[in-house]
C-alpha positions in Angstrom: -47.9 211.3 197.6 -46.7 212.1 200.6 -49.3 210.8 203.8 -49.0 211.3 207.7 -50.3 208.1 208.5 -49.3 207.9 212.0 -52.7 207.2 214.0 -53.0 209.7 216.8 -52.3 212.6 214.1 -53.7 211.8 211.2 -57.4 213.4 211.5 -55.5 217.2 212.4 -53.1 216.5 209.7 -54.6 215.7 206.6 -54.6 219.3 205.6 -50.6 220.0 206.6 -49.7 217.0 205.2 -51.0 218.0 201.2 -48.9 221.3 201.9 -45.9 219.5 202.7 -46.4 217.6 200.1 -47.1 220.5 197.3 -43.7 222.1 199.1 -41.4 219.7 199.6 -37.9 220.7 197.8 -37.2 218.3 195.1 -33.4 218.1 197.1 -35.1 216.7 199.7 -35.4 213.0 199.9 -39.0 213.8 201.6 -40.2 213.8 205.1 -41.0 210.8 207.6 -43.4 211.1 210.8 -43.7 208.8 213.8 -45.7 208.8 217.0 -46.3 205.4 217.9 -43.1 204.2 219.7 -43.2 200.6 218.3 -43.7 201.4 214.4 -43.8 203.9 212.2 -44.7 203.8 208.7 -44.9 206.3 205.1 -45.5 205.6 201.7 -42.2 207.0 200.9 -40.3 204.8 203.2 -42.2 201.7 203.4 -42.0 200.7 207.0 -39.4 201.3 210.0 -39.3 199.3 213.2 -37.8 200.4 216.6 -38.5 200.0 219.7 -38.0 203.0 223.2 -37.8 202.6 226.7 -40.4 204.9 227.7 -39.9 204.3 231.5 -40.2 207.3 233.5 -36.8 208.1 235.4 -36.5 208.8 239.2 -37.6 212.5 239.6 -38.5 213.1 236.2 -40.7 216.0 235.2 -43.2 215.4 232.7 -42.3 217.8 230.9 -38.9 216.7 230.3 -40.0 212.6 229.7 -42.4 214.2 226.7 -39.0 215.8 225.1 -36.6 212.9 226.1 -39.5 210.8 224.5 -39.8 212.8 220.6 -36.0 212.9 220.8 -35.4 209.3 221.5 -37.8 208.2 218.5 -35.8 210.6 216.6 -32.9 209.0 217.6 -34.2 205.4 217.1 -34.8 205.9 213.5 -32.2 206.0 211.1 -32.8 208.0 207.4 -30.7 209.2 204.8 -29.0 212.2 204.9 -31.6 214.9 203.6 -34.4 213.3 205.0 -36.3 214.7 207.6 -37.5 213.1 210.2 -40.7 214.3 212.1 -41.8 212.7 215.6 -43.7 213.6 218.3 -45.4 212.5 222.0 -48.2 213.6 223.4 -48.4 212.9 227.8 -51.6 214.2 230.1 -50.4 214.5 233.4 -52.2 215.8 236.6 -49.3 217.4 238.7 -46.1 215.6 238.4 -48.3 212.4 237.7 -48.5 211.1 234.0 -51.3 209.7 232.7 -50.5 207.3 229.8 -52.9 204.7 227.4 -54.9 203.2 229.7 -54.7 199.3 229.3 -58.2 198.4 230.5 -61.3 199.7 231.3 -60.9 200.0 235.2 -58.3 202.2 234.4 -59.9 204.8 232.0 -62.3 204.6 234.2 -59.5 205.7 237.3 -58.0 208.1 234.8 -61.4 210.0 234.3 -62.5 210.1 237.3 -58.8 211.7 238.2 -59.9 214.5 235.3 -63.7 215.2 236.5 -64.1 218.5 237.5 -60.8 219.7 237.1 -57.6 220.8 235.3 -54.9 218.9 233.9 -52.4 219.7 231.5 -51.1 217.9 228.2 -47.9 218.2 227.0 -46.9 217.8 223.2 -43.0 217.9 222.2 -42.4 217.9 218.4 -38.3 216.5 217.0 -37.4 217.2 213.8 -34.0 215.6 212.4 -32.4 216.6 209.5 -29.0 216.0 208.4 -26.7 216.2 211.6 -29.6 219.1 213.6 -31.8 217.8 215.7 -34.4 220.2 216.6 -37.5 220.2 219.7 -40.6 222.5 220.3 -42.5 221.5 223.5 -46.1 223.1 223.7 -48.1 223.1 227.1 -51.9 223.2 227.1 -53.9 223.2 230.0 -57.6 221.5 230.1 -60.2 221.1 232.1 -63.4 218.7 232.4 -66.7 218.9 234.1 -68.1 216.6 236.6 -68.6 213.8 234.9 -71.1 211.3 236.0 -71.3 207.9 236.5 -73.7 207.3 233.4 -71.5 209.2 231.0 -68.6 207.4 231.8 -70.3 204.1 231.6 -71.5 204.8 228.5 -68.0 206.7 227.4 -66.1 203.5 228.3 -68.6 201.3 225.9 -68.0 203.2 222.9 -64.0 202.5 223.6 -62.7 206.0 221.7 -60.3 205.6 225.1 -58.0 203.2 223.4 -54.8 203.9 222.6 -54.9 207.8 223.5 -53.0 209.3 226.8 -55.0 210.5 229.7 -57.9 207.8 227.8 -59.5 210.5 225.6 -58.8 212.6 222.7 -60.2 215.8 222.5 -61.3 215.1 218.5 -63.4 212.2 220.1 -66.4 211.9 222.0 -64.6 212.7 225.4 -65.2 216.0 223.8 -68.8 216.6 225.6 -66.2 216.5 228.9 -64.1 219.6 227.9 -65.2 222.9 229.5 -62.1 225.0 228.8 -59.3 225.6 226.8 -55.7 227.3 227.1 -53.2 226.7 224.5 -53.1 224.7 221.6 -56.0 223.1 219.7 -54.0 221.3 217.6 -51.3 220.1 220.7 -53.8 218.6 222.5 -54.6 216.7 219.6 -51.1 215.6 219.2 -49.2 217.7 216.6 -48.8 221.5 217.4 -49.0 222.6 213.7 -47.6 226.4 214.2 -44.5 225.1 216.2 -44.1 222.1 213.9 -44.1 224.2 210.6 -41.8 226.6 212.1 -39.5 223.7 212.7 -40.1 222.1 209.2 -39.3 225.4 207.4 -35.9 225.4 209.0 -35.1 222.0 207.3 -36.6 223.6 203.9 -40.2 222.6 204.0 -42.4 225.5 204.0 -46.0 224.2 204.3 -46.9 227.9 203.2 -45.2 230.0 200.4 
């Protein structure tokens, strides 16, 4: 059956992922996801391995380093004909600064104390490839956190829900209890902006609803 397995989207996708499955057009040779720019894995497909600069460039916008970032996985993956290819990257950024997986805990720690008491925004773009098309939604979200104190970050930073997630937190974690206020997508901030990402499925013939 088919399975978005990719970590950062799996708990928002279990749902869209049956109804792609119960729609996929037997013409199809099925549908692939990444997120993670190292690997990416289905149970269709058995396992592909790539690899991305994911450098920023001089004077680049956020913005555009989260599309150049979907298409370039895109790009780095190579699938049949009539498959289609589904990737994605999620970036927080404060300003023009982004705000990737913190690599230690001083640095969640600098990240959240960057988000306390204000907004930021996070920034999902969505590539689908199929046949010779390659298609991009970006969605922009905007978030914003309360004052948090020393205590709850201390005890935050224990429970390490930080790893591997941009901005260190997810909002489907326990960085939750941080997140005053909303605009945007739910699902985005997450990591996979279902609306724009079945609209760009049903152009490649998979209609999760029909």
């Amino acid at each position: 059956s088919l399975a978005l397995i990719t970590q950062n989207i799996l708990a928002t996708c279990a749902t869209f992922g049956e109804l792609c499955n119960r729609t996929l057009p037997n013409e199809l040779g099925g549908l692939v996801t990444s997120q993670n720019s190292k690997v990416k894995s289905n149970a269709l497909f058995g396992e592909y391995y790539y690899d991305i600069n994911e450098a920023t460039k001089k004077l680049e916008l956020p913005r555009d380093y989260c599309i150049r970032m979907a298409k370039e996985k895109a790009n780095a993956i190579d699938v049949e004909y009539d498959d289609v290819l589904l990737t994605a990257d999620t970036i927080v950024c404060v300003g023009r600064r982004i705000l990737g997986k913190p690599s230690n805990e001083d640095q969640v720690r600098e990240f959240l104390k960057i988000l306390s008491g204000r907004r930021h925004k996070v920034i999902t773009s969505v590539a689908v490839k199929y046949q010779d098309k390659l298609l991009e939604r970006c969605v922009i979200s905007t978030v914003k956190m309360k004052n948090i104190s020393n205590i709850e970050l201390d005890a935050y930073v224990s429970l390490e829900d930080w790893k591997d997630k941009a901005g260190g937190y997810g909002l489907q974690g326990y960085a939750a209890v941080f997140v005053t206020w909303i605009q945007g997508s739910f699902s985005s901030i997450i990591g996979l902006p279902l609306a724009e990402t079945s609209a760009l499925l049903s152009v490649a013939g998979i209609r999760v609803l029909k």
